[in-house]
Structure formats: structure tokens, C-alpha cells
N, C-alpha and C positions, 0 to 999 in steps of 0.2 A: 504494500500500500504506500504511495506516495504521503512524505512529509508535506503536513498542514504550514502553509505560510500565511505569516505575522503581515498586517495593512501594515505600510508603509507610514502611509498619513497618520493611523492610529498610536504607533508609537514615537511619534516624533512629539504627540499634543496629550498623551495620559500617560501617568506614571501611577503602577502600583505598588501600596505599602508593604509591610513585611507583614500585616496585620491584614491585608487583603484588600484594604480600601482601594476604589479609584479614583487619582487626584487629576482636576483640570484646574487649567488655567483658568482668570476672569476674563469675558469681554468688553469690546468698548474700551480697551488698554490703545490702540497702535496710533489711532490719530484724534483731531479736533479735542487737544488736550490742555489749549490756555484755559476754557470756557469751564472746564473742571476741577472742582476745588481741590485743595490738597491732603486733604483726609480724603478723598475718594479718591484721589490715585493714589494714598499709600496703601488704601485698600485693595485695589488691583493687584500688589505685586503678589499678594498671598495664595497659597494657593486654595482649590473648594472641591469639597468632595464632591462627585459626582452624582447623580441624582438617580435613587433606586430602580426608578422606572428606566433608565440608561443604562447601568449596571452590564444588563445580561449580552447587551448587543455590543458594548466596548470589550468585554471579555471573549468576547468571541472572534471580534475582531482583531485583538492583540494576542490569537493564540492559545488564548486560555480556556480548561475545560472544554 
């Protein structure tokens, strides 16, 4: 049986923890950023777990299970 290959795109944008979480990035980070205060973009850099209902399709996508 042919090895399962990892999205490209998916692992470049989610990282998962040792705990099993999946973390993304925020949006709304790359541009029209003078208009935006500065607690919300140091909120940006953080990263956010991924949203349950997402879960099952980014693990899948990244190879997993």
C-alpha cells in the first residue's frame, strides 16, 4: 500500500502539540495594520487552538490518524 502524504499547505499553517492540540495562526495579521490598535496586534502574534469542528479535517490533512 502506498504511503499517505502530508498537505503541503497544511503543514506549513498548523502545528500540533505534544498534548495533541491543533494550533493556528490568527487572521487579519498581514496587512491594513496602522488602523489597528496595539493590543490587537499583540494579540495576533499568539497562537489559537483550532476549532473542534476543524479538528478532524486538519488531522487528516496533516497525516494524522
Amino acid at each position: 500500500m502506498p504511503k499517505q502524504k502530508t498537505q503541503s499547505a497544511a503543514k506549513k499553517r498548523f502545528k500540533v502539540t505534544a498534548t495533541g492540540k491543533v494550533m493556528r495562526r490568527h487572521a487579519m495579521r498581514s496587512h491594513l495594520l496602522e488602523k489597528k490598535s496595539s493590543k490587537r496586534k499583540r494579540a495576533f502574534r499568539q497562537k489559537h487552538e483550532l476549532d473542534p469542528s476543524n479538528v478532524k479535517s486538519v488531522k487528516r490533512l496533516l497525516g494524522l490518524r
